[in-house]
C-alpha positions in Angstrom: 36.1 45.0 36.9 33.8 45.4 34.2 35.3 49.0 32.6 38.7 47.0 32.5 37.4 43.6 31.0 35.7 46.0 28.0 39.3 47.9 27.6 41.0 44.4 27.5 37.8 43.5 25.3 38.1 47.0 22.9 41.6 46.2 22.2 41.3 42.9 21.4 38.8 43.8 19.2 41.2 46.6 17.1 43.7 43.6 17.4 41.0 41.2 15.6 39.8 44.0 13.2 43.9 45.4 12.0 44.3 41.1 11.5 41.2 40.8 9.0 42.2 44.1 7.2 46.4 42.3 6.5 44.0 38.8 6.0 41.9 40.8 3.6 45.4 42.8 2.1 47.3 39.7 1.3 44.4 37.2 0.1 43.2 39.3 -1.8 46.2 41.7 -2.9 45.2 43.7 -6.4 42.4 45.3 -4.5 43.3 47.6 -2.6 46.5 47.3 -4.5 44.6 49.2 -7.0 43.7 52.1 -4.6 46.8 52.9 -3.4 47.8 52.8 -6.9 45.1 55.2 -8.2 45.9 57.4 -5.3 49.7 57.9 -5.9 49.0 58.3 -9.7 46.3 60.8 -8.8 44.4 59.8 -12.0 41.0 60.2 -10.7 41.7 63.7 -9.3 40.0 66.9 -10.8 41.6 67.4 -14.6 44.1 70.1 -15.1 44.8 70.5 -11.2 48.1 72.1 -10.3 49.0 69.2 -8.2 49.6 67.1 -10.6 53.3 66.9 -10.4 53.1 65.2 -7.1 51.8 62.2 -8.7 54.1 58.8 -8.9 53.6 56.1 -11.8 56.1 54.4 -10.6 54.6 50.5 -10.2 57.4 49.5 -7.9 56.8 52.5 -6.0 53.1 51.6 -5.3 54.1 47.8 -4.3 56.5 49.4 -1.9 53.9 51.7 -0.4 51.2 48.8 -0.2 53.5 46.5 1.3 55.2 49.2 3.6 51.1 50.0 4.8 50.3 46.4 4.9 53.4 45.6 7.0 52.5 48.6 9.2 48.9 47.0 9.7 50.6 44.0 10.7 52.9 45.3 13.6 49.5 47.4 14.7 47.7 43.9 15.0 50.5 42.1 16.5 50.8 44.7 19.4 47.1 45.3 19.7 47.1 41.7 20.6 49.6 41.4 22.8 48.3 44.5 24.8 45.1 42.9 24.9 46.4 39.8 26.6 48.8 41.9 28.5 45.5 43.9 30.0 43.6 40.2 30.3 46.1 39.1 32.4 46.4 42.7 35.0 42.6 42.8 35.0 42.7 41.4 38.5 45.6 43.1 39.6 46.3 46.4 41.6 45.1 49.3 39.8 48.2 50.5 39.3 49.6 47.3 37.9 46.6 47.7 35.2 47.4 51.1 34.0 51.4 50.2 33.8 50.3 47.1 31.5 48.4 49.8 29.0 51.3 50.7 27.0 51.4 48.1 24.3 47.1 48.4 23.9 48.2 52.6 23.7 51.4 51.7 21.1 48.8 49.5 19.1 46.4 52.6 19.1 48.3 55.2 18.2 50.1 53.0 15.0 46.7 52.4 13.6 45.6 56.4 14.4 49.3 57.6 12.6 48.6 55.1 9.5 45.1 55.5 9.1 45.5 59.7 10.0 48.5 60.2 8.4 48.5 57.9 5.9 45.3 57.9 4.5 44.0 61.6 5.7 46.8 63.5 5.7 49.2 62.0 2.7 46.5 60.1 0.7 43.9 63.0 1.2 45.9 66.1 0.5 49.2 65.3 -0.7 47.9 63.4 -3.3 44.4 65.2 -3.4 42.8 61.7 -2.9 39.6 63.8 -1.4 39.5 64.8 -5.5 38.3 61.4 -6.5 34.8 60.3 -6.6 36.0 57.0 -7.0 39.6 56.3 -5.3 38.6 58.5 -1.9 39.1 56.4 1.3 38.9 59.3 3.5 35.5 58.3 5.2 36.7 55.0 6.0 40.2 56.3 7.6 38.0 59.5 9.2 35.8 56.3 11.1 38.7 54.4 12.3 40.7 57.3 13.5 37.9 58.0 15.4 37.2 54.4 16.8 40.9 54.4 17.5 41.1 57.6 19.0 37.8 56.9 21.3 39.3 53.5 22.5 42.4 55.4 22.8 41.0 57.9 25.4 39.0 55.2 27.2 41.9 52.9 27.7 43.8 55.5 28.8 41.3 56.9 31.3 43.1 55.9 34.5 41.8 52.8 36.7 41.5 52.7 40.2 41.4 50.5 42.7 38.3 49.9 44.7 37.3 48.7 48.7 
């Protein structure tokens, strides 16, 4: 009982965490509006690099990519949270009843693993060379929580069993 209460637990708290990032995103919008704008202009990259030509300047551009990750962040939360509550309520239940009711808390994990990988490692860090910038670098920050995210991921995904 107690290894399933802490998955139920874990997810809930990436549910509570993805809900105070969009809190944080949309009270206080400019931001980290300016990061993501920083990033795709690649202004704080290393001068003369040939990668340049990647960059976008485009301001409604970088509202559409804020508001496309801060809407992403938001369907993360909202199905963290339900899976949460979905495990809460199976944590009694036949073991195979708990591991069935995993798939929303695994949906919720792997969206904020893609965004926060992808997004932010993969596209922020190299496409646009954001790993350039001594200033505009979230890597760290999106290297922690893909690694929360991909922990939780492997624990709530270890399977449960029942027991006499």
């Amino acid at each position: 009982m107690a290894v399933r209460l802490s998955k139920c637990i874990l997810v809930l708290g990436v549910a509570f965490f993805c809900s105070l990032v969009v809190f944080n995103n949309l009270t206080d919008y400019d931001s980290n509006f300016q990061f993501v704008r920083h990033v795709l202009q690649m202004d704080t990259t290393f001068p003369g690099n040939r990668g340049m030509w990647r960059a976008i300047n485009s301001p409604a551009f970088h509202h559409v990519a804020y508001d496309f990750v801060i809407l992403w962040e938001s369907i993360t939360a909202a199905i963290a949270w339900l899976g949460g509550i979905i495990l809460l309520r199976a944590v009694k239940r036949p073991a195979a009843t708990f591991n069935a009711a995993k798939s929303p808390a695994v949906a919720a994990l792997t969206l904020g693993m893609v965004l926060w990988f992808v997004g932010f490692i993969a596209v922020g860090g190299e496409w646009y060379l954001m790993w350039q910038s001594k200033v505009w670098n979230g890597q760290d920050p999106a290297f922690r929580l893909v690694v929360i995210l991909g922990v939780t991921l492997l624990y709530v995904t270890s399977p449960d069993q029942d027991h006499a």
